[in-house]
C-alpha positions in Angstrom: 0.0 0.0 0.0 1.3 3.4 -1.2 1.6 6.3 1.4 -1.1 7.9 -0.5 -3.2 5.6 0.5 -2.4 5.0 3.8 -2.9 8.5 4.6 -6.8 8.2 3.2 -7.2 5.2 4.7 -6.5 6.9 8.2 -8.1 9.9 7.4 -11.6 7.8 6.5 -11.7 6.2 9.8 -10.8 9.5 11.9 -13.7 11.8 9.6 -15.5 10.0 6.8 -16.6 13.7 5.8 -13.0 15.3 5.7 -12.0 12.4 4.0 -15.0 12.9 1.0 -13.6 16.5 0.6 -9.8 14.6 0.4 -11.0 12.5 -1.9 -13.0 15.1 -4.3 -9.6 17.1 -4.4 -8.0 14.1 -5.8 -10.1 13.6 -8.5 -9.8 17.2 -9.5 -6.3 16.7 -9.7 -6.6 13.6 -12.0 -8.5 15.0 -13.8 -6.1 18.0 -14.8 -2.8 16.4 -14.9 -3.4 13.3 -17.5 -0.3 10.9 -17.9 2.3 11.4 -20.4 2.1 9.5 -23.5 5.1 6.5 -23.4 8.0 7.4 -25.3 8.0 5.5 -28.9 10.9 3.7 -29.8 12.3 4.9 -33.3 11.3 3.0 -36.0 13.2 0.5 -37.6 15.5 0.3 -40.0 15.2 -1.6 -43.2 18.2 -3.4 -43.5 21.3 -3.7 -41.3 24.1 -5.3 -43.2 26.8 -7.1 -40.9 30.7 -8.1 -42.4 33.0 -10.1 -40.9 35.7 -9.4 -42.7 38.8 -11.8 -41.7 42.2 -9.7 -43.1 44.4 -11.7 -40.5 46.1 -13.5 -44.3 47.9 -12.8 -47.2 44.8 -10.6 -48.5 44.9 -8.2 -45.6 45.0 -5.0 -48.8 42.0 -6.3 -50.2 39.9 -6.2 -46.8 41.1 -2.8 -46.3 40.4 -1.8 -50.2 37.0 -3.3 -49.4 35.7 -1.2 -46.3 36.7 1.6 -48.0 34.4 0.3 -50.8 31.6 -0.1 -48.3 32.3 3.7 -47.2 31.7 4.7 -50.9 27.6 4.0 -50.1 28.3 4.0 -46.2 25.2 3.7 -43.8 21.6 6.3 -44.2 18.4 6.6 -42.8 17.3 3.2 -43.9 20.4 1.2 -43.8 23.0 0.2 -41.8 26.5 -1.3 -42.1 28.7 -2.2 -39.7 31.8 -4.5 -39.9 34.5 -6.5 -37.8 37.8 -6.4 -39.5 41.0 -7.8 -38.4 44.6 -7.4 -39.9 48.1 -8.5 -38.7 51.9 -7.7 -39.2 54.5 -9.7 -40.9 52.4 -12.2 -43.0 52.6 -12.4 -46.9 50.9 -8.8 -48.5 51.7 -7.1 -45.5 50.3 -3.5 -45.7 51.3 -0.3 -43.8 48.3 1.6 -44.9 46.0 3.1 -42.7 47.6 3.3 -39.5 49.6 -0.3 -39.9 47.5 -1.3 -36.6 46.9 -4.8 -36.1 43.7 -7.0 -34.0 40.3 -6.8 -34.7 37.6 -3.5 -34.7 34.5 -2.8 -35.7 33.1 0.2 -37.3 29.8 1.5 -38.6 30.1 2.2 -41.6 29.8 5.8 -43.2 30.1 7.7 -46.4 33.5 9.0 -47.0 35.4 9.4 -51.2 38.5 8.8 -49.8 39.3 5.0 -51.2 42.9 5.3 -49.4 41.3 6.0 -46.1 38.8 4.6 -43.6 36.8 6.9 -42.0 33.9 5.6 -40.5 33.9 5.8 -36.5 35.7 3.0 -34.4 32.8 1.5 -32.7 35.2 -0.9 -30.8 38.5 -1.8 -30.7 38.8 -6.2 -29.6 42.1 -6.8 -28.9 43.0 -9.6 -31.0 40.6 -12.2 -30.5 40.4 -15.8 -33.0 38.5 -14.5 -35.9 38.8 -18.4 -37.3 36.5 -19.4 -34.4 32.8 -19.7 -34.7 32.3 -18.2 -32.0 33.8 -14.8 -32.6 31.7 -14.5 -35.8 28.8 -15.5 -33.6 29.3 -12.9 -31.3 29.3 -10.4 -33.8 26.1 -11.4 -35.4 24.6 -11.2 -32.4 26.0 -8.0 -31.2 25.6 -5.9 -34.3 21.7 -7.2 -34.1 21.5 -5.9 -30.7 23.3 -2.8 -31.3 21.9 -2.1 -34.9 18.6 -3.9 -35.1 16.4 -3.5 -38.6 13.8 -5.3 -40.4 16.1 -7.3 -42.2 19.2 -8.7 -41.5 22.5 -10.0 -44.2 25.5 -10.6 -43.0 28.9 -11.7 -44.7 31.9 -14.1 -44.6 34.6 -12.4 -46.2 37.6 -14.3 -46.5 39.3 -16.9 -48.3 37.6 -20.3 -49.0 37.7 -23.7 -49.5 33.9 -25.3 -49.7 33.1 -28.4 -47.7 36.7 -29.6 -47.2 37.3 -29.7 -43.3 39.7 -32.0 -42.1 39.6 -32.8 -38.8 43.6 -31.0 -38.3 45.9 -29.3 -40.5 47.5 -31.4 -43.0 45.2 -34.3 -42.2 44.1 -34.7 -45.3 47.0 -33.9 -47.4 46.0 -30.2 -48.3 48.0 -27.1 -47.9 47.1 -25.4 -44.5 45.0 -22.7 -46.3 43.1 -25.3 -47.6 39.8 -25.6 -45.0 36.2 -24.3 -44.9 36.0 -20.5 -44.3 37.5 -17.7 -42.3 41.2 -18.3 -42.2 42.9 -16.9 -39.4 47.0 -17.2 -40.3 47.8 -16.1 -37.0 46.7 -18.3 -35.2 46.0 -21.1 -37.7 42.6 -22.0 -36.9 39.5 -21.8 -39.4 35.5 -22.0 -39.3 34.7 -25.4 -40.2 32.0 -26.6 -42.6 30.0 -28.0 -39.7 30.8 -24.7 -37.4 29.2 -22.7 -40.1 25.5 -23.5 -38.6 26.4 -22.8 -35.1 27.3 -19.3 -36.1 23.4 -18.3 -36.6 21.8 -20.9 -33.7 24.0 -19.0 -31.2 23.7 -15.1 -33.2 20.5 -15.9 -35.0 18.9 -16.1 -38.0 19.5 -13.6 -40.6 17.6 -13.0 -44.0 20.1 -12.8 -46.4 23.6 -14.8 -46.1 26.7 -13.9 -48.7 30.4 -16.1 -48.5 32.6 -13.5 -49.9 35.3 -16.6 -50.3 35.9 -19.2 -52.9 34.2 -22.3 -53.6 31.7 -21.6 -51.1 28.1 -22.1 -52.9 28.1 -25.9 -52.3 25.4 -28.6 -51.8 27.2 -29.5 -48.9 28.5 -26.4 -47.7 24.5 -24.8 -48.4 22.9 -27.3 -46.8 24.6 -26.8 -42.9 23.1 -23.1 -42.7 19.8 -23.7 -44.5 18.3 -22.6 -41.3 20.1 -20.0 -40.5 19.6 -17.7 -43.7 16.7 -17.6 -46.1 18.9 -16.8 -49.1 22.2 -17.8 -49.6 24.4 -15.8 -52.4 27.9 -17.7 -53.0 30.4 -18.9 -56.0 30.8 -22.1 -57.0 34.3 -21.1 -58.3 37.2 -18.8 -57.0 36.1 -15.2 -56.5 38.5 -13.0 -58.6 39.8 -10.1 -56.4 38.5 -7.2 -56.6 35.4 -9.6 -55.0 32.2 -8.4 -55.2 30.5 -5.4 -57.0 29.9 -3.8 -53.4 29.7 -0.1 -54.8 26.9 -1.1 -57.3 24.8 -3.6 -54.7 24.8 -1.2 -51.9 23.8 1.5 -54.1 21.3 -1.0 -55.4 20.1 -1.6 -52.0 19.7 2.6 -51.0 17.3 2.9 -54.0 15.1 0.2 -52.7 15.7 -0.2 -49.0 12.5 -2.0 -49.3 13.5 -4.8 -50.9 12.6 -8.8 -50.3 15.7 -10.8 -49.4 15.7 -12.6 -52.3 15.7 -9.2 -54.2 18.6 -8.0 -52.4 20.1 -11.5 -53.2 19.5 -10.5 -56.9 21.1 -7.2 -56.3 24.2 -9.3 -55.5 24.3 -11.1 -58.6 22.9 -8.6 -60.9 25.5 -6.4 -59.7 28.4 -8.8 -59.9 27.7 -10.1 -63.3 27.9 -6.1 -64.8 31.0 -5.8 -63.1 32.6 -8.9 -64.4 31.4 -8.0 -67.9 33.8 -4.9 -68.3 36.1 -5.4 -70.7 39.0 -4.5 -68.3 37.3 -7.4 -66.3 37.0 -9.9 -68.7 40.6 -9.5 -69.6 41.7 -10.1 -66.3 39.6 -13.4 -66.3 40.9 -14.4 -69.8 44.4 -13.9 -68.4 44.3 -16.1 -65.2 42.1 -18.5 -67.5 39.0 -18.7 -65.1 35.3 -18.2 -65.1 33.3 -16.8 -62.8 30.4 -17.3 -61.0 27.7 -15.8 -58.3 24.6 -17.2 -57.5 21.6 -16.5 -54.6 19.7 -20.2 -54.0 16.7 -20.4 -51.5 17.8 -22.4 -47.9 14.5 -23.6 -47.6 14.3 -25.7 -50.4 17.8 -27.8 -49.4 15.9 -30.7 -47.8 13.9 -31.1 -51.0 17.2 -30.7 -52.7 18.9 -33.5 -50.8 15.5 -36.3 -51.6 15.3 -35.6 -55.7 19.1 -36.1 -55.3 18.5 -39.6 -53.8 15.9 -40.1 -56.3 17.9 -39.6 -59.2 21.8 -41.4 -58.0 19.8 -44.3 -56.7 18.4 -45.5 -60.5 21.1 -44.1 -61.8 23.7 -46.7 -60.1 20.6 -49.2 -60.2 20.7 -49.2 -64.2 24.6 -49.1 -64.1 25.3 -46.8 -67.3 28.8 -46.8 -66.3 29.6 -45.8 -70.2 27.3 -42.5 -69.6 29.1 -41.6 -66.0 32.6 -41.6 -67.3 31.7 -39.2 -70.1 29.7 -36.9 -67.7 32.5 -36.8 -65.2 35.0 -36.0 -68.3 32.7 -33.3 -69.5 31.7 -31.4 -66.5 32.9 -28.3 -66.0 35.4 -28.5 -62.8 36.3 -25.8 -60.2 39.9 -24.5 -59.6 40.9 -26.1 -56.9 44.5 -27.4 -58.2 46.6 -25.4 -61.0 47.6 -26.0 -64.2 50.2 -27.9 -63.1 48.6 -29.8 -60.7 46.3 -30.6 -62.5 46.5 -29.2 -66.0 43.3 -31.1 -67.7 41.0 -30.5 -64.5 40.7 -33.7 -64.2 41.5 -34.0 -60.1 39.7 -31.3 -59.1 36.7 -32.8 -57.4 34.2 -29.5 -57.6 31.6 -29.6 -60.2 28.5 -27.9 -61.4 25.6 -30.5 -60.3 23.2 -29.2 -62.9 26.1 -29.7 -65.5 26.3 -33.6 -64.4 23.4 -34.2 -64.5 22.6 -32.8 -67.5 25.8 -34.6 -69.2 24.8 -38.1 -68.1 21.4 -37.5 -69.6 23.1 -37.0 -73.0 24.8 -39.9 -73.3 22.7 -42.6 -71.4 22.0 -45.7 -73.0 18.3 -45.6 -73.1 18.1 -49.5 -74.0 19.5 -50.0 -70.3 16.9 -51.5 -67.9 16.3 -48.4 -65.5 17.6 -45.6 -67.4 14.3 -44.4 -67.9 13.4 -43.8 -64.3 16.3 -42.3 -63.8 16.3 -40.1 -67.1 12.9 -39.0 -65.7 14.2 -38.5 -61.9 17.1 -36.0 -63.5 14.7 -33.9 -65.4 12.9 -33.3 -62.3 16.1 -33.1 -60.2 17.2 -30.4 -63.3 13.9 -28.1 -63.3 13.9 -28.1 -59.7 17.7 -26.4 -59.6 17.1 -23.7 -62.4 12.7 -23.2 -61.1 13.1 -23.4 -57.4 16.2 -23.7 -55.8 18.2 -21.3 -57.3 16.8 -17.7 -57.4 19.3 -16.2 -59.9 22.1 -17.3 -61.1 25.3 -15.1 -63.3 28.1 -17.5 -64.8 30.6 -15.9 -67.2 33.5 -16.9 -69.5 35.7 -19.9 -70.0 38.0 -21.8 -67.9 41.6 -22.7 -68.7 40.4 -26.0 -70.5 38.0 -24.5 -72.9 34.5 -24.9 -71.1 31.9 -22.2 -71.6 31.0 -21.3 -67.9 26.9 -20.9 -69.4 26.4 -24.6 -68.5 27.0 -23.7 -64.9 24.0 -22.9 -63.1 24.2 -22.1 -59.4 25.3 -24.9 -57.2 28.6 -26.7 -56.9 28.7 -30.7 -55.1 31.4 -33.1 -54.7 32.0 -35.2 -57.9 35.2 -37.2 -57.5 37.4 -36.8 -60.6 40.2 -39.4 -61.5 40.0 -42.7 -60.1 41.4 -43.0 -56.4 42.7 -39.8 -56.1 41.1 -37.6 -54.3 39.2 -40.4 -51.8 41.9 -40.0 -48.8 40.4 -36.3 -48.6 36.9 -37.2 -47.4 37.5 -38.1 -43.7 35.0 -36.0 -42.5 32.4 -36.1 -45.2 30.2 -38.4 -43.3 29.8 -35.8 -39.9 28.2 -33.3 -43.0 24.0 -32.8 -42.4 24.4 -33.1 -46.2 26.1 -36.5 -46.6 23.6 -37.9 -44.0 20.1 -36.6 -45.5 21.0 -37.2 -49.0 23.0 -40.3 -48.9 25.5 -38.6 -51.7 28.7 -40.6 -50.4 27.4 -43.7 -51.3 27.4 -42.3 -54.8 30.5 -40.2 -54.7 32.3 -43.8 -53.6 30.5 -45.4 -56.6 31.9 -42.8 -59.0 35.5 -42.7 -58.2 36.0 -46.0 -59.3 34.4 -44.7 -62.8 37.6 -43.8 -65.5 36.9 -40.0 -66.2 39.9 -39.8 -69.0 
């Protein structure tokens, strides 16, 4: 009971007149001094766009070059960006510019012309924490949510890439130690593994829009272990040429319609990196390194379905045994760059391919007269329409690799196709632990094909 009302209360029982007169006053009171109306919060924005942008490497100059890209749109009334960035001294591509600090910071992002320069406001400086752990990446989701929240969230992985691969230690599986998943910190030699890469959004949340500024990255099985964590996925199935992606045009993109759907802004991504890549000062540079490129947003929500018409197409497909037709499609597809040319100067090894692109090739040159080619003929049509009318939102593939294939037959999502017999086998270790391998069953086929001659 309030002192208020204790005082009535006492005055009632001493003078139930004095305390009618108390008790009009009050009301009068009331009466003239109405509450004040609560304070509204300020309304959302539309979009706040997160990047965790891993320098600690041998491409520290390109994060940097980057941010400042993001300054030339910077953050406005409807749109945020922040970013985490983190650089270090003495590694390969060392750079003194801007300050030659080294650890980790995170700024929000403003406009500034100065491409030399970054002058958005230091939000936070971190030390020098693991930016190869999951969990730092987490903790920046789910800070810059907190701190920055909007309507719609897309946050970024920029570093280098290597798809599914994640072996279980460094060198385990006979690649170089840049070879793993995502987020390579050099300094301390750790990485974000391919099954880390859905912890990231359980522990920082869910976020509309998901983009792996890395190589290699726009997998089945990569895609399918943060399906629920982001409703559209934008990623390359092959290495992303540096200068990366067309930031200045997407955020633009995304100022004149702050509005816009994830899978539009998605679209942004890939409209805007296929008119960068088709300058002609662009198109040299691919001619010269002899690589394609590639950018495409898919839907996360329609992975499971993904991973059963897969099933339903490799199981007739080993059923009717076309051995003949598997060869030639493994031979034909086109292969991502994940050796050199002289590694691997046929692509040949490489064990990256477009999945549309098999599929498609084994179609062409089944043997129709084999018992149960028909069904599974039928079950790759389906599996076909379903990745260019569903799965795949939109989808930008340009030029020719070093071996002469036209990168139009790629069409938005890499998988894991073994290429010459037995050599690339001892690299799957940990391909049975992927969400991926277990839904879909594709390691029973991916054993099945490597002991199929591609030559």
């Amino acid at each position: 009971m309030t002192c208020l009302n204790t005082a009535l209360l006492s005055l009632l029982l001493a003078s139930p007149a004095a305390a009618g007169k108390a008790l009009d006053s009050l009301a009068g009171l009331t009466a003239e001094a109405p509450a004040a109306p609560a304070p509204q919060k300020p309304e959302l924005k539309e979009w706040t766009v997160m990047v965790y942008m891993n320098g600690k490497s041998n491409i520290e100059p390109f994060a940097l070059a980057d941010l400042n890209r993001f300054e030339t749109a910077g953050s406005n009334d409807k749109v945020n960006i922040v970013a985490e960035i983190g650089r270090s001294k003495g590694l390969d591509n060392d750079t003194t510019a801007d300050g030659d600090w080294a650890g980790v910071r995170r700024y929000y992002v403003t406009r500034d012309a100065d491409p030399e320069h970054i002058a958005s406001p230091l939000i936070s400086d971190l030390g020098n924490p693991d930016m190869g752990d999951w969990k730092e990446a987490a903790a920046f989701l789910k800070w810059a949510r907190a701190a920055y929240p909007a309507k719609k969230y897309a946050f970024i992985i920029w570093d280098h890439g290597w798809g599914w691969l994640d072996p279980v230690k460094p060198g385990q599986n006979h690649v170089d130690d840049e070879a793993k998943s995502i987020s390579h910190d050099f300094v301390t030699g750790n990485y974000i593994g391919t099954r880390q890469m859905g912890r990231i959004f359980r522990e920082g949340g869910k976020v509309d829009l998901y983009v792996s500024m890395a190589c290699f990255m726009q997998m089945a099985e990569v895609a399918y272990e943060i399906k629920d964590g982001a409703d559209v996925i934008v990623g390359a199935e092959e290495v992303i040429q540096l200068p990366s992606l067309n930031w200045e045009g997407f955020l633009a993109a995304l100022a004149a319609a702050p509005g816009a759907s994830p899978e539009k802004a998605g679209g942004f991504l890939v409209d805007t990196f296929k008119e960068m890549y088709s300058r002609p000062e662009m198109q040299d540079l691919l001619q010269q390194g002899g690589y394609g490129t590639q950018l495409s947003a898919i839907r996360g929500g329609k992975l499971r379905e993904l991973a059963k018409k897969l099933k339903d197409w490799y199981t007739p497909v080993m059923a009717a045994g076309d051995k003949a037709a598997l060869a030639r499609a493994k031979a034909g597809v086109v292969r991502f760059e994940i050796g050199d040319a002289s590694t691997d100067p046929d692509k040949r090894i490489a064990f990256y391919g477009d999945l549309h692109h098999f599929v498609e090739l084994f179609a062409a040159n089944a043997d129709k007269s084999l018992p149960g080619n028909a069904q599974a003929l039928a079950a790759g049509e389906k599996l076909n329409d379903f990745i260019t009318s569903e799965l795949v939102i939109k989808n930008a593939a340009l030029g020719r690799d070093r071996t002469g294939k036209d990168f139009s037959a790629v069409k938005g999502l890499a998988i894991n196709i073994p290429g010459k017999p037995g050599t690339l086998i001892e690299y799957y270790p940990t391909y049975s632990k992927l969400f991926f391998a277990q839904d879909s069953g594709w390691e029973t086929f991916m054993k099945y094909l490597d002991g199929i001659d591609n030559r």
